[in-house]
C-alpha positions as CSV (number, residue, x, y, z in Angstrom):
1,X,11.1,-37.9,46.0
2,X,10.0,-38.4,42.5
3,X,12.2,-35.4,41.0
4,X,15.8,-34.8,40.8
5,X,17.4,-31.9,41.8
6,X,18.7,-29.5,39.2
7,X,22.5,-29.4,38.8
8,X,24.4,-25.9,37.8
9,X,27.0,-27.8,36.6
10,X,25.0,-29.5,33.7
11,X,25.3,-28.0,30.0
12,X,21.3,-27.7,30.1
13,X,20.7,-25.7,33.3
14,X,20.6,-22.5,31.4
15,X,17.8,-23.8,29.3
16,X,15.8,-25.4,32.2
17,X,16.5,-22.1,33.9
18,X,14.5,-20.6,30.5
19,X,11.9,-23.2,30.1
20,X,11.2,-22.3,34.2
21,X,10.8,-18.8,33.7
22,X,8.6,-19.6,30.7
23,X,6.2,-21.6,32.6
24,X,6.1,-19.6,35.5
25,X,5.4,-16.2,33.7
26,X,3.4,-17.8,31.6
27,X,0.9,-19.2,33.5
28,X,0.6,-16.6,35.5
29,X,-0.6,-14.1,33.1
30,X,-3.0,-16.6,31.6
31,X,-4.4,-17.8,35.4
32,X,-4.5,-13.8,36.4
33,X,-6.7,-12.9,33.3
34,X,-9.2,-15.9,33.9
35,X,-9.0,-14.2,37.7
36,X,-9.9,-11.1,36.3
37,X,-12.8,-12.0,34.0
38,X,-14.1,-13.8,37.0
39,X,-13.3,-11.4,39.8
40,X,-15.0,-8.8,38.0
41,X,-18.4,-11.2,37.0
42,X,-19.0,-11.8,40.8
43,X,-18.0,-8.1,42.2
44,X,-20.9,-7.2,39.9
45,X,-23.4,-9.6,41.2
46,X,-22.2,-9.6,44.8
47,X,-22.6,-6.6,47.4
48,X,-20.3,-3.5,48.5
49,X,-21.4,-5.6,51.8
50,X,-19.8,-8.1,51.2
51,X,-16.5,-7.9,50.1
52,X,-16.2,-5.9,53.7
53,X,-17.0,-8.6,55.7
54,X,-14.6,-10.7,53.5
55,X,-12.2,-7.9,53.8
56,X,-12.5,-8.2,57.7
57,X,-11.5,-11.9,57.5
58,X,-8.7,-11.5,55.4
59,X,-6.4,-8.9,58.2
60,X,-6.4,-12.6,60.2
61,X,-5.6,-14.8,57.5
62,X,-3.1,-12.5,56.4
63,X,-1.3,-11.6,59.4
64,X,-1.4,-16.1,60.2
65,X,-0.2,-16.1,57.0
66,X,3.5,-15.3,57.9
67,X,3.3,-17.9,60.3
68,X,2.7,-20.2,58.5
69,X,6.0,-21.8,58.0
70,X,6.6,-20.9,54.0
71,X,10.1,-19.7,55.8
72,X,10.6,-23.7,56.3
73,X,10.2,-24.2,52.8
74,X,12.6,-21.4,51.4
75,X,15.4,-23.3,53.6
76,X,14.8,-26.6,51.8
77,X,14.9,-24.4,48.9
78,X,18.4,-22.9,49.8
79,X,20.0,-26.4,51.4
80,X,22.8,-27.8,49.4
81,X,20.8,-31.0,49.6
82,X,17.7,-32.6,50.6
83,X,16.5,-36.3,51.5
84,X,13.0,-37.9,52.0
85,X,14.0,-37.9,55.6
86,X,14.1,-34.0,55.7
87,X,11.1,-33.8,53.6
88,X,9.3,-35.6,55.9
89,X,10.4,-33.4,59.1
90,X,9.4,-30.1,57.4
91,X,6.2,-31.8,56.2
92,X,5.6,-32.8,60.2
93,X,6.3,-29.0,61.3
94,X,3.9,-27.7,58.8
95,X,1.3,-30.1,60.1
96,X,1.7,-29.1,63.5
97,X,2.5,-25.2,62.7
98,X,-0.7,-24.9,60.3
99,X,-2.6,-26.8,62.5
100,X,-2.0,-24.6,65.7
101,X,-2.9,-22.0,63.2
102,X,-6.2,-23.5,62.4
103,X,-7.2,-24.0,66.1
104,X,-5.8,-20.7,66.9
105,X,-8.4,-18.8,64.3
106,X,-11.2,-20.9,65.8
107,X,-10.3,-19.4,69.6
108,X,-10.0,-16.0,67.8
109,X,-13.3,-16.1,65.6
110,X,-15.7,-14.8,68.5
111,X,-13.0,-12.5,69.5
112,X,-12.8,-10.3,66.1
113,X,-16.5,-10.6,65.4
114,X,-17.0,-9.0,68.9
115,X,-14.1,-6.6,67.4
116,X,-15.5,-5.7,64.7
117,X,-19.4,-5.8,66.1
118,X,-20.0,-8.3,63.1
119,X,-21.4,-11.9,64.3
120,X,-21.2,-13.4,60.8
121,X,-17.1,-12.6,60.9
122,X,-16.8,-15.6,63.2
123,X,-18.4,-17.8,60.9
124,X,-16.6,-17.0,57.7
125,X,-13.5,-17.4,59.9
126,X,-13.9,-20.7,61.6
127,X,-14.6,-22.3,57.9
128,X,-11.4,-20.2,56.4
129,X,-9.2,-22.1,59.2
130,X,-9.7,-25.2,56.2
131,X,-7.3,-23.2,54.3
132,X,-4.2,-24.1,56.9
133,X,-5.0,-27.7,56.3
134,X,-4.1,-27.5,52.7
135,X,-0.4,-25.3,53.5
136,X,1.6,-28.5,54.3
137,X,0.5,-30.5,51.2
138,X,1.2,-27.1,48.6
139,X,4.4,-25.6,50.5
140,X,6.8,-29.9,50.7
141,X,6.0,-29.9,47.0
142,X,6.4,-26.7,45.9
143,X,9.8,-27.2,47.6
144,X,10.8,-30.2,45.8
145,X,9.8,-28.9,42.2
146,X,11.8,-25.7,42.9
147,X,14.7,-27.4,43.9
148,X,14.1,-29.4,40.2
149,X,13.4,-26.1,38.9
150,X,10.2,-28.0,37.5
151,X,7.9,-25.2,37.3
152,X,5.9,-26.9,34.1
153,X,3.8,-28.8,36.6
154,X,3.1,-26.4,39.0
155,X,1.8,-24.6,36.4
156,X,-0.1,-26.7,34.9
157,X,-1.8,-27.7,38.6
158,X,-2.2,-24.2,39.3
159,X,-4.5,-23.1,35.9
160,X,-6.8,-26.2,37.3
161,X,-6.9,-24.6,40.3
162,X,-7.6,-21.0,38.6
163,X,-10.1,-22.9,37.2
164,X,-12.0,-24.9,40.1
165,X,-12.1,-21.4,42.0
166,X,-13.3,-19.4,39.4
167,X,-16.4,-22.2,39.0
168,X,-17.2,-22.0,42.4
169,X,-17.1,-18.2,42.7
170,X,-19.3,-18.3,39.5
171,X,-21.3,-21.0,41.0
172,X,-21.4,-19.0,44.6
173,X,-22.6,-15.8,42.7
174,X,-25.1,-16.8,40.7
175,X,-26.7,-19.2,43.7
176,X,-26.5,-16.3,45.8
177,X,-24.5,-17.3,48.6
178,X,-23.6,-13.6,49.1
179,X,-20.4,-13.3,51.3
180,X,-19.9,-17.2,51.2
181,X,-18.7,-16.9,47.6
182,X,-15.5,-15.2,48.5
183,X,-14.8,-17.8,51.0
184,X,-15.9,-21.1,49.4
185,X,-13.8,-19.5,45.9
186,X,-10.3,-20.0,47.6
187,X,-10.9,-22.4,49.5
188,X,-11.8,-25.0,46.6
189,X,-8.3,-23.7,44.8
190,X,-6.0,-24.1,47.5
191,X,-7.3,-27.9,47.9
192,X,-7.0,-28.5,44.4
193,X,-3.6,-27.5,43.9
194,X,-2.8,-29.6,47.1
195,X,-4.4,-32.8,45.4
196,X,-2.7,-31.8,42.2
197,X,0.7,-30.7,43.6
198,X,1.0,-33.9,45.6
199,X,0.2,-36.1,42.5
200,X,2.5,-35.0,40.0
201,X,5.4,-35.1,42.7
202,X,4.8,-38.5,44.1
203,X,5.6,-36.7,47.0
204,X,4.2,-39.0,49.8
205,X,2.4,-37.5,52.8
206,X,3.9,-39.1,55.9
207,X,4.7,-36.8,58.3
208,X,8.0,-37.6,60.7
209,X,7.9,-36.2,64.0
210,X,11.4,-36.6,64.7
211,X,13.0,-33.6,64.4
212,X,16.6,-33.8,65.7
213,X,19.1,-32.1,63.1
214,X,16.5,-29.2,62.0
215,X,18.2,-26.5,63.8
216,X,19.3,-24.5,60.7
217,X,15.9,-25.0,59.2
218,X,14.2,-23.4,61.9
219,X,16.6,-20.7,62.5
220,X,16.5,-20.0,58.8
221,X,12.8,-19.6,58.3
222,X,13.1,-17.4,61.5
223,X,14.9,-14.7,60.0
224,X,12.4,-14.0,57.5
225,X,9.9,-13.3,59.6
226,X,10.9,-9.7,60.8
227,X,10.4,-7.8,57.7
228,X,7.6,-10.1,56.9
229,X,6.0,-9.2,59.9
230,X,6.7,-5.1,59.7
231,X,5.4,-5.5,55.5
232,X,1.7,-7.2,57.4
233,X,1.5,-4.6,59.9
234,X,1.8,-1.9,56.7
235,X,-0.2,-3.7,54.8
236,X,-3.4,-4.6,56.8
237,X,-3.8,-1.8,59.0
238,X,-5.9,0.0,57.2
239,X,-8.9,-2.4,57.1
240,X,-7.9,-3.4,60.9
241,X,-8.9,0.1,62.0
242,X,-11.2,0.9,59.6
243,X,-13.3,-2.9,59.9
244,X,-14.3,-1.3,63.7
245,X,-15.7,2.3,62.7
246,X,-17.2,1.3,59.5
247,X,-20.1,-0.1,58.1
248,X,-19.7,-3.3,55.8
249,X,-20.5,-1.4,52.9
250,X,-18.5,1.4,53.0
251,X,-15.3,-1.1,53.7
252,X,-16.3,-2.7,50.9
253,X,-16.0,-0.1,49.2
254,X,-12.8,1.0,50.4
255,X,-11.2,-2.2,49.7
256,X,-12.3,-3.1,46.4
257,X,-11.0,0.7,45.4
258,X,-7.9,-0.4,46.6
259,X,-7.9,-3.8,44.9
260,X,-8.3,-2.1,41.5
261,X,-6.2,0.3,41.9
262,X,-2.8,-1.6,43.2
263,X,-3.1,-4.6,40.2
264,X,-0.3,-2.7,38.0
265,X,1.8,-2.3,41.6
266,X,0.7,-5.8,43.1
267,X,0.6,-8.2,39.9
268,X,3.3,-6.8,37.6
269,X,6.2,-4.8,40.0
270,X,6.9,-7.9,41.7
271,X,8.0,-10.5,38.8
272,X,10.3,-7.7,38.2
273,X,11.6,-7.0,41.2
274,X,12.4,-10.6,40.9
275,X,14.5,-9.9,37.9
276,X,16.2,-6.9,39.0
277,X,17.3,-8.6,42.3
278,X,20.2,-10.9,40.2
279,X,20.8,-8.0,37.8
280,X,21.7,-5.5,40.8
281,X,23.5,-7.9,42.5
282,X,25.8,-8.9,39.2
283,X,26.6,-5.6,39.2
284,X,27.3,-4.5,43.3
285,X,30.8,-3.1,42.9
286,X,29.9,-0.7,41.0
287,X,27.1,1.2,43.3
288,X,27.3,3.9,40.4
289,X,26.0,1.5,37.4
290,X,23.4,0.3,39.9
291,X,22.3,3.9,40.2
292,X,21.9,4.7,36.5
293,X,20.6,1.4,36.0
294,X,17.9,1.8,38.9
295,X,17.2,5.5,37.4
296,X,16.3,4.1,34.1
297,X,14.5,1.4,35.2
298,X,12.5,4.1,37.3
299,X,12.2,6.6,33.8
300,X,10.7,3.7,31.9
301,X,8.3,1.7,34.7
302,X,6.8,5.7,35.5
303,X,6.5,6.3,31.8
304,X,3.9,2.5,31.4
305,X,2.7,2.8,34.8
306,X,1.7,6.8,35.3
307,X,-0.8,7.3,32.4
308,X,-2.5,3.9,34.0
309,X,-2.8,5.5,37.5
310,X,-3.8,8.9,36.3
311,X,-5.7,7.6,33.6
312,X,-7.6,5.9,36.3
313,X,-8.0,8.7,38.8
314,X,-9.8,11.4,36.1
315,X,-11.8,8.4,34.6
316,X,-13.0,6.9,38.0
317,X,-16.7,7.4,37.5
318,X,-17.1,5.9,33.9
319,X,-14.7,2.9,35.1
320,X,-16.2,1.8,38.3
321,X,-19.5,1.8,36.3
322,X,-18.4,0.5,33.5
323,X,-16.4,-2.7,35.0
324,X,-18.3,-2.8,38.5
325,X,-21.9,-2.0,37.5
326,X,-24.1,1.2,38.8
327,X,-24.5,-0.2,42.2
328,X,-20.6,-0.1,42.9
329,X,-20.8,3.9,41.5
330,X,-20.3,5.1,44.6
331,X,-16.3,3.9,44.8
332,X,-15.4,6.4,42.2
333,X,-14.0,9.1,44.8
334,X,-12.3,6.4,46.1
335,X,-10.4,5.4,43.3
336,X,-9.7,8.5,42.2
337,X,-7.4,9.4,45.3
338,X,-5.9,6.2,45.8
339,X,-4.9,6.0,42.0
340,X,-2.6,9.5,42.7
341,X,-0.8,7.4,45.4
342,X,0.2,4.2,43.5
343,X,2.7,6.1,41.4
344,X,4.4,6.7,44.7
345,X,4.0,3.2,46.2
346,X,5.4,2.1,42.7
347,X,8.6,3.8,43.1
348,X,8.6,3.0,46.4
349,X,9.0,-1.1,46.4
350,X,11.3,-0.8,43.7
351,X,14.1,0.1,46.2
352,X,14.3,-3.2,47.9
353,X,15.7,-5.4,45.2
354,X,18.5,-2.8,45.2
355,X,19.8,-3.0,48.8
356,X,19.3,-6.7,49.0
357,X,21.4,-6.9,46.1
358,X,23.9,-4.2,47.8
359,X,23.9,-6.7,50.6
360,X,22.2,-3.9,52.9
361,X,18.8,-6.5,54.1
362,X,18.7,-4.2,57.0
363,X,17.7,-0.9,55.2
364,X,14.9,-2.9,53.6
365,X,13.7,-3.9,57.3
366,X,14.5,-0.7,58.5
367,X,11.9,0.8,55.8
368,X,9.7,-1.7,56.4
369,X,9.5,-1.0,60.2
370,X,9.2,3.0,59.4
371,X,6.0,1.7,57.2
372,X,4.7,-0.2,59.9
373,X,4.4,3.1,62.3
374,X,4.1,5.6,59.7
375,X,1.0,4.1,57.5
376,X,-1.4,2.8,61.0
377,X,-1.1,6.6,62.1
378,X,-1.9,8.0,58.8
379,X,-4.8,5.6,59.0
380,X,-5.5,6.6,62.9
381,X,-5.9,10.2,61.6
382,X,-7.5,9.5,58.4
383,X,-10.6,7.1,59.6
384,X,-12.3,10.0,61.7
385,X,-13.2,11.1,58.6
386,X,-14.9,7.7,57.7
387,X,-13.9,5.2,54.9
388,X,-12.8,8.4,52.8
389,X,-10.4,9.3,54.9
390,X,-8.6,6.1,54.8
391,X,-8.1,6.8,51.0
392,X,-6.7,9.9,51.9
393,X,-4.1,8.7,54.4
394,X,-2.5,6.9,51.5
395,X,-2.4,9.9,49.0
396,X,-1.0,11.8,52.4
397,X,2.0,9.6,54.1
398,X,2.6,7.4,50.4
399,X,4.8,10.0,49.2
400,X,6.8,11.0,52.6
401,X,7.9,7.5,52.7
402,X,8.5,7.2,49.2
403,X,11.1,10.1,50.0
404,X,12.4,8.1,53.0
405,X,13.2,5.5,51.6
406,X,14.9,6.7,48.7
407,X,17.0,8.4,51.1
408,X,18.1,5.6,52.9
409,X,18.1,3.1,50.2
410,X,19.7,5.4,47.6
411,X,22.7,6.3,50.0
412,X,24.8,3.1,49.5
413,X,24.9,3.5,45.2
414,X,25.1,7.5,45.2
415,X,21.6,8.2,44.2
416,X,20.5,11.8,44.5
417,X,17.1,12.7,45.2
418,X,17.2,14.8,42.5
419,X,18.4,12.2,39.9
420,X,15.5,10.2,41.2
421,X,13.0,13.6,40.3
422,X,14.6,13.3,36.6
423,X,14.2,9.9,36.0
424,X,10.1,10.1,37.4
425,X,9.5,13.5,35.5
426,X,9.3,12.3,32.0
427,X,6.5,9.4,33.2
428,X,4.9,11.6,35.7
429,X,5.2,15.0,33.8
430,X,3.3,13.7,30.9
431,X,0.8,11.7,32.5
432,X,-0.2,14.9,34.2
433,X,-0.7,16.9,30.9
434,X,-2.8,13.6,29.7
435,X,-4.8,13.9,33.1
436,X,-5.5,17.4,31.9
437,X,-6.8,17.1,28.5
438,X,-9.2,14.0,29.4
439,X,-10.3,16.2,32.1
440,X,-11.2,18.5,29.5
441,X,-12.7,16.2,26.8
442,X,-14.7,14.9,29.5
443,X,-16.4,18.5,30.4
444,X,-17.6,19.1,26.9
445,X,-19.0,15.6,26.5
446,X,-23.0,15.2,26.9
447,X,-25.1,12.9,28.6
448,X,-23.7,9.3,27.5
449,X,-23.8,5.9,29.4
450,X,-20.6,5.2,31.1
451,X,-19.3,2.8,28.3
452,X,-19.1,5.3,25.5
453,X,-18.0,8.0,27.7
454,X,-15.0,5.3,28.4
455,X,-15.0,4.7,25.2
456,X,-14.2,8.2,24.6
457,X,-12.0,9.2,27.2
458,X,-9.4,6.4,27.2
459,X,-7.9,7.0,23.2
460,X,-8.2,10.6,24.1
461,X,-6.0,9.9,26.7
462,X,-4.2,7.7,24.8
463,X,-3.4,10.1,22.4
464,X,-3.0,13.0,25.0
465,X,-0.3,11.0,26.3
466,X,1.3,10.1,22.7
467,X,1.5,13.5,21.9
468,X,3.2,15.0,25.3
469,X,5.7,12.1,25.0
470,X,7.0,13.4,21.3
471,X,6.8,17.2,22.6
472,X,8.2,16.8,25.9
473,X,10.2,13.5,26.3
474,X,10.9,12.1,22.7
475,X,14.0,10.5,23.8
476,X,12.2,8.2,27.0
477,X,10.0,7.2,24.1
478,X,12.4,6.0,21.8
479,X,14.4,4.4,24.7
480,X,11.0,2.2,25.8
481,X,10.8,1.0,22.0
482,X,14.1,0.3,21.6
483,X,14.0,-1.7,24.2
484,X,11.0,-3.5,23.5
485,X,11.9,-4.1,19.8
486,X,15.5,-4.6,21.0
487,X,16.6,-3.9,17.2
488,X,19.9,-2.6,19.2
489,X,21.9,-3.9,22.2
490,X,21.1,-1.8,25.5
491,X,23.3,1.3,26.4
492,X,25.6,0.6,28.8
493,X,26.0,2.5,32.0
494,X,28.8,5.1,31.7
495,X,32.2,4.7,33.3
């Protein structure tokens, strides 16, 4: 194993801790913006088409996905210590594990293009299985640079990988290999980083197929899987039922609606979830701090994250257009539902950090599981009235489990239902009044090409929104800049 472990008990783990979350962060943003430059290049040369065939694919990757064995990897993380010998087991498993997986998918191809009624779905599949391959060789390293809390390599490996996919999605689009784009993309990244991640670890790739004295490894990885599996079920079956009514095209739509409008919910919620988890759980003897902290952090995530998701809904027809090109015009309606139910999915995944932290897992699974029945039936009821419908379903059964599972997860720290309304309504009241306006502003505009009239709308908005905030909630304002410029220490929870 080429890297040490990192020690708590040494004077510079705080600064590698730092330097970790520098790296980590950092790359991300810059690897997610070259994603997004090049994500929205090929949507506009590709077809609605498509992106939902691709879409099709991706609710069998995605449910293999948690199979995959990544739970194997967050025990080597956790273990108090790890030798080559170990390192060698898990890499074994994750041969064999990711390999079943691969032959599995080619058994299953034919079966979900017949599902579907979509031949070329068992094509794109059997060449997506190439993406297990590269699991074992990504998952043993990543292992052994977290345990070194080395995340400057990984990072760097990952921006060449950002980098090799984005040229052969470029390459893919412009040659027009349609659908084949969207496969070949990934599957040149995830290779890469393999290559890459295996090189700057010296990690050596020799499996052992011994695996006496794993017990707690498997048993560990094992109890991830339930929520994990409840979350994919949630998650994917929209496109599951909807892939078998719908055309291609009007998937595509569908999914590249949804795409655009869960990036603030699906790329930035997350790393701070990631945050909040330690923070919540520093302070889990005292559920009433938690609940005051978790109410502010709810006033001020609504108050950045509600004028982007309304913003988005009353400007739908000038920003598909505008980002997507004229033949993508026709996701508009789409996005402008979906957009009024991310504020609610927002809210909603913020909970889980809190009762993990409370040492409650089980209400998280619990949640999960209502999800996992609540969301397919929505979907059930929503696809009869086609791809719209499914668009619907999430503006309809969003919000009832949003109020679930605040009241389940808000029980153990106090929280009210009605604290939780006063910490959204500054966000969410003022958003609405901004909705309002560029509503307006946009009836009384002429003619203009979709640019301008974005051009238009968005400071409008901007300024809508500006002005409600200093009428209506001038102190959530100043609390978001003070603690941005941080030019005094936070307020403390009260007693």
């Amino acid at each position: 194993m080429g890297l040490q472990d990192a020690n708590a008990d040494d004077a510079g783990f705080g600064t590698r801790i730092r330097q970790a979350v520098f790296w980590r962060s950092g790359s991300q943003i810059v690897s997610q913006m070259l994603s997004w430059i090049v994500t929205l290049l090929v949507i506009r040369l590709l077809d609605p088409a498509d992106y939902g065939l691709f879409a099709m694919t991706q609710v069998i990757l995605n449910f293999a996905t948690f199979l995959n064995g990544y739970g194997l990897v967050s025990a080597l993380v956790q273990s108090e210590s790890v030798d080559s010998h170990r390192l060698r087991q898990a890499f074994g498993m994750m041969l064999l594990l990711n390999g079943g997986l691969a032959l599995a998918q080619l058994a299953i191809a034919p079966l979900a293009a017949d599902y579907y009624d979509q031949p070329m779905v068992a094509h794109l599949l059997k060449v997506q299985a190439l993406l297990y391959l590269s699991t074992p060789f990504i998952s043993i390293p990543e292992a052994i640079m977290g345990r070194a809390l080395d995340f400057k390599r990984p990072a760097l490996v990952n921006l060449i990988a950002a980098i090799a996919s984005a040229a052969v999605a470029l390459v893919g689009a412009l040659s027009h290999w349609g659908v084949w784009t969207l496969v070949f993309a990934p599957i040149a990244g995830f290779w890469v980083k393999a290559a890459g991640y295996v090189i700057v670890t010296g990690f050596r790739p020799i499996p052992s197929f011994d695996f006496r004295g794993t017990g707690t490894m498997v048993v560990y990885g094992a109890s991830l899987l339930g929520g994990q599996l409840f979350w994919i079920v949630q998650s994917q079956a929209d496109i599951f039922i909807g892939g078998r009514v719908l055309e291609p095209h009007q998937l595509g739509l569908y999914a590249e609606a949804l795409f655009l409008t869960q990036i603030f919910v699906s790329k930035f919620v997350p790393p701070l979830n990631e945050v909040a988890f330690p923070a919540y759980a520093r302070m889990q003897k005292d559920p009433a701090r938690i609940s005051w902290s978790f109410c502010k952090a709810v006033r001020l995530l609504l108050l950045i994250s509600c004028p982007v998701y309304l913003g988005m809904a009353v400007t739908a027809e000038p920003l598909v257009e505008t980002l997507f090109g004229q033949k993508w015009l026709e996701m508009a309606p789409f996005v402008s539902i979906l957009a009024f139910a991310m504020p609610f999915m927002t809210l909603q995944v913020m909970f889980a950090p809190v009762s993990n932290a409370l040492g409650r897992p089980g209400i998280t699974a619990k949640i999960a599981a209502i999800g996992a029945i609540l969301m397919p039936v929505s979907f059930l009821i929503g696809i009869r009235f086609g791809a719209i419908g499914l668009a619907w379903a999430w503006l309809g059964a969003f919000p009832i489990l949003t109020v679930l599972t605040a009241r389940l997860a808000g029980a153990p720290m106090g929280l009210r239902i009605i604290d939780l309304g006063r910490a959204a309504a500054p966000g969410l009241g003022c958003s609405m009044l901004m909705a309002g306006i560029v509503m307006a502003v946009d009836s009384m505009l002429p003619l203009l090409p979709a640019p301008i009239r974005l051009g238009i709308l968005v400071p409008s908005g901007a300024l809508a929104f500006l002005a409600a905030l200093m009428l209506c909630a001038r102190g959530t304002l100043m609390e978001l800049v003070g603690l941005i410029v941080r030019r005094t220490p936070p307020v403390q929870a009260p007693a």
